[in-house]
N, C-alpha and C positions, 0 to 999 in steps of 0.2 A: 685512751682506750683502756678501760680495765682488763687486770692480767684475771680476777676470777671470771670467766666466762661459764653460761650457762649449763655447756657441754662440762665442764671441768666438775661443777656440783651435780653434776646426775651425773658422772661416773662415778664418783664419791662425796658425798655430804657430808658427814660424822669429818673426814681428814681436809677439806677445801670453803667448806662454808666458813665464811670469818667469824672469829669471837667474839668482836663489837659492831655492832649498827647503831648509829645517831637517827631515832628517829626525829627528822628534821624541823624545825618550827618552820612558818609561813612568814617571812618578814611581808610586812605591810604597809598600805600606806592611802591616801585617803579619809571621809569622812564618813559619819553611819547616816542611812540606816545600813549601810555595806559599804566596806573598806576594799580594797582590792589586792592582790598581791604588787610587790614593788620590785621588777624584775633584777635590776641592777643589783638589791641590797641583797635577793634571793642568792645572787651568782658570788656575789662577793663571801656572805656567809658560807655557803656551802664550800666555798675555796679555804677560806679558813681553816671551816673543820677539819678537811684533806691535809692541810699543811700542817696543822697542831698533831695530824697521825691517826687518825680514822680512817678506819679500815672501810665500812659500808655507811650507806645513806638511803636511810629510807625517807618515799617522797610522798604523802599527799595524808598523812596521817594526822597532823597536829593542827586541830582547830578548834581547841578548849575542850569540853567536854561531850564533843558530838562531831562526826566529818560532815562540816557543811557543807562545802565547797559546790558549786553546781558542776556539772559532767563536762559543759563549756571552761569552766575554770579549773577544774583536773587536768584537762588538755593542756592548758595556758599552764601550768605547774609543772606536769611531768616534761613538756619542751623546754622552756625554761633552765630547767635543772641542768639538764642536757647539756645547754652551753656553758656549764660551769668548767673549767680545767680541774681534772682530777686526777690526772696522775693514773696511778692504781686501786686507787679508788671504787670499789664494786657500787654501783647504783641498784636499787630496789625500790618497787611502787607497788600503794594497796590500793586493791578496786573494792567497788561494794556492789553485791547480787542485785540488791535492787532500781540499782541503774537499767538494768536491761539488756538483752546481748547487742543489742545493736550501737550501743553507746562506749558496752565494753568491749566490743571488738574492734571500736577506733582505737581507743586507747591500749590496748594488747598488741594491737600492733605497730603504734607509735612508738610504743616499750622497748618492740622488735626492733623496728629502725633505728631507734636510738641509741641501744648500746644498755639498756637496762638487763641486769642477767635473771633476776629475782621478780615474780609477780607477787604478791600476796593476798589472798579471800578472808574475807571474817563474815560470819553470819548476816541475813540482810536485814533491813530494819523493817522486812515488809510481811517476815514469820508472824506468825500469831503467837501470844505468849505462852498458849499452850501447845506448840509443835515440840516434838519429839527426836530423835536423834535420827530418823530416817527422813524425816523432815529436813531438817537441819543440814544432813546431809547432802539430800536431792536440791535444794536451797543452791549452795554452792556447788556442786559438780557442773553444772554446763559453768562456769566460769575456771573453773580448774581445767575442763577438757581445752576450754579457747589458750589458755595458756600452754598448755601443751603440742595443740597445732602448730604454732605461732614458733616452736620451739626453743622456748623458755624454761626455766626451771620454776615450780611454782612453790608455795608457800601457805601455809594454812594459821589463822589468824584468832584466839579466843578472847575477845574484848568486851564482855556483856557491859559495862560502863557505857558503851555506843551504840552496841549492837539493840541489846536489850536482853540477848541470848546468849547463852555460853557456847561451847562450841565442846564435848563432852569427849572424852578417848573415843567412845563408840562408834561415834560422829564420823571423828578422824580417821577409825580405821575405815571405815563406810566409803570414806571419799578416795582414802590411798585405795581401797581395792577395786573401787569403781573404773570410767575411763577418760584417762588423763591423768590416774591418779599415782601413775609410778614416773609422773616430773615432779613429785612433791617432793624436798628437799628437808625442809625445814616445819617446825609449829611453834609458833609463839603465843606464848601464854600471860595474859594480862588478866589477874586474876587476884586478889584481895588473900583470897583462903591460900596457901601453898598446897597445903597435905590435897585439899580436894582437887588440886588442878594439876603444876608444875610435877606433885611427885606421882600422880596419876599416870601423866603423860611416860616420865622416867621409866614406872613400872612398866608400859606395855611392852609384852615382847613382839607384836604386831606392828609398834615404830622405832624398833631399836637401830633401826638404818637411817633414822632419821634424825639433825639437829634439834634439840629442845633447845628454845630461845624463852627466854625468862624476860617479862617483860614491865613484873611489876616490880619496881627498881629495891623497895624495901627488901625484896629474897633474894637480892642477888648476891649476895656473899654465900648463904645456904645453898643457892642452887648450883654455884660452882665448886663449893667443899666437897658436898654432895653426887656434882653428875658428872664432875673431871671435863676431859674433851668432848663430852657427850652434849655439855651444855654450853651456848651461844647467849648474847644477853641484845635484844633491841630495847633500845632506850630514848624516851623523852628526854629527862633531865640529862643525858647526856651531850642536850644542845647548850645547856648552861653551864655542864659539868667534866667538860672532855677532856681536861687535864688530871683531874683526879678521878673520872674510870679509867684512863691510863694505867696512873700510879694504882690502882686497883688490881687491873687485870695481869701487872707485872707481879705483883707480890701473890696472884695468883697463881701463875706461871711458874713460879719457882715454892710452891708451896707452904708461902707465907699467907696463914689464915689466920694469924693474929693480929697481922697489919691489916691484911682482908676487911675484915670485920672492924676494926677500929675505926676505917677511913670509911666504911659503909655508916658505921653511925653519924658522920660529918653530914654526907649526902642524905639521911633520914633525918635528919635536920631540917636541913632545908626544903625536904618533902614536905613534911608536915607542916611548917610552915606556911605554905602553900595549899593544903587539906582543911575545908569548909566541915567539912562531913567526914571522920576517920575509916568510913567503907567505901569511901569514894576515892577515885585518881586524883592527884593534888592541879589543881590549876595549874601549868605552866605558862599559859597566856602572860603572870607578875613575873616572870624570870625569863620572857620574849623582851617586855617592856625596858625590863631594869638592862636589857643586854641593849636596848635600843633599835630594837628593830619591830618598832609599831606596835599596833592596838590589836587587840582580838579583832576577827572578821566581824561580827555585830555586836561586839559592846567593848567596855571599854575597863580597863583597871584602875582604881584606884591608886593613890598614892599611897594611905593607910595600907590596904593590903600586900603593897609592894615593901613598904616601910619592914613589914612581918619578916618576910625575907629576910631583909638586910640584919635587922638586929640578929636573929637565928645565924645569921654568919660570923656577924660580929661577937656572937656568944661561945663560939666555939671553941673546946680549951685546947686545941693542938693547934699550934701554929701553923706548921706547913697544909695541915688541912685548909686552914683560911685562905692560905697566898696562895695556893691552886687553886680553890673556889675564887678567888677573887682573880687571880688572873683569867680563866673560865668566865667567867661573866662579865669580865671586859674585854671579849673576843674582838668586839668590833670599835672596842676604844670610844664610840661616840654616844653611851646611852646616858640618860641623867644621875647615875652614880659614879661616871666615872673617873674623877679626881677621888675618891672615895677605894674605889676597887681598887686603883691606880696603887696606891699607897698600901694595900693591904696588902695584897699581893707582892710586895719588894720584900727579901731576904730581913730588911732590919724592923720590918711591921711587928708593934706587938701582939 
């Protein structure tokens, strides 16, 4: 049972919401034209990440450049997770508006039952691209209010990469002032620009009670120089990366921003690496692969592209940066790099 509970983040967000979320990948398993999730390797991952010292887990987010998942296999994921042993371990799930309410109020309240403390809304993919920020708003509030019912702490999401839509301060204050909208906890911003987004959100003095969670992983050294305890980080690459946002977030802690920033260029490494299109989120689907735990939902990685990765790893001039990326990415010991990662990762790798 996790000791964050939902009551403990709406008493206080800014002092009890965690520093770090792993936004979680999907292990998988099967063949296309749809692979399925692979419960056993889901439970085992996620236990990992708990035992390597992750704080939260966010659940139903990562399925390459789009949430595919159908509303049936959200279910099948958010249960799932559930049975993983975590400790203290905070759990968190993202819905999408355009599900429905009737879809999203199974799953709201499976959340409830299971011990999830955290909901999270991003815009729905069913806006028009010219809706506007009351739009946008109205979009997601009856999913903020179900979360609220439900009595959860909810969470507000800006990922236009998925969405197609940003998700704009306006927006945000629209939703916190609307109803349901004082369980909102937290805003996570997955955003390319910084200045237009994360330090947007910073400035409001309309969400200064609330966590900003920095979500596109290149800002995250800025956004915790920047916003102190103000600022939370949810993270992708942190399912390939959890040992060194550790080491990250300690030399934060103690106000070391020049190791900050150093070990953040390791992990922009291996972002980029991973980025088709430099305005785009980098694929993690090559850094699910390389960890061994299956294929994207409908297509599949290459070798080449996964290859990208590795040399990026292997190119990296700090040492201990490599052996933490490299123990990180052999999380699960069993992926096809790993007599590779194995060795890099040991204290005498060069």
């Amino acid at each position: 049972m996790t000791s964050i509970t939902a009551q403990s983040l709406l008493s206080n967000p800014l002092a009890n919401y965690p520093q770090a979320t792993v936004a979680c990948f999907d292990p998988t398993t099967g063949d296309l034209p749809r692979r399925r999730l692979d419960d056993y390797l889901c439970v085992s991952f996620l236990e990992r990440l708990s035992g390597a010292g992750a704080a939260a887990l966010l659940i139903a987010a990562s399925t390459g450049h789009g949430h595919l998942r159908t509303t049936k296999e959200m279910m099948q994921w958010t249960r799932v997770a559930a049975k993983a042993k975590l400790g203290s371990t905070m759990l968190s799930l993202l819905l999408r508006p355009e599900d429905g309410e009737a879809a999203n109020r199974e799953l709201v309240a499976a959340a409830a039952e299971l011990g999830y403390s955290v909901v999270f809304v991003r815009p729905g993919r069913d806006l028009p691209a010219t809706a506007g920020d009351e739009q946008v708003a109205a979009n997601m509030q009856p999913l903020v209010r179900l979360i609220a019912e439900a009595g959860l702490a909810a969470g507000l999401y800006t990922i236009p990469d998925v969405s197609g839509l940003p998700m704009s301060t306006a927006a945000a204050e629209q939703v916190c002032a609307g109803i349901g909208g004082d369980s909102v906890v937290a805003i996570k911003v997955t955003e390319a620009n910084y200045d237009t987004s994360t330090a947007r959100f910073l400035a409001s003095n309309k969400l200064a009670h609330l966590k900003i969670v920095q979500g596109w992983d290149p800002h995250m050294a800025r956004a915790l120089e920047e916003g102190g305890k103000r600022v939370g980080v949810t993270s992708g690459p942190m399912s390939f990366a959890v040992y060194q946002y550790l080491h990250m977030f300690a030399a934060a802690s103690r106000g070391d921003y020049s190791e900050l920033h150093a070990s953040q260029q390791a992990v922009s490494a291996l972002f980029s690496a991973m980025q088709d299109d430099p305005r785009k989120f980098a694929d993690l689907q090559r850094a699910k692969w390389i960890m061994g735990l299956g294929q994207p939902l409908t297509g599949t990685v290459e070798p080449a592209t996964a290859s990208r990765v590795i040399a990026a790893l292997e190119s990296l001039p700090r040492t201990a940066d490599r052996q933490r990326l490299s123990r990180s990415l052999d999380l699960m010991q069993t992926g096809p790099y790993h007599d590779l990662l194995s060795r890099l990762s040991q204290p005498t790798a060069a």
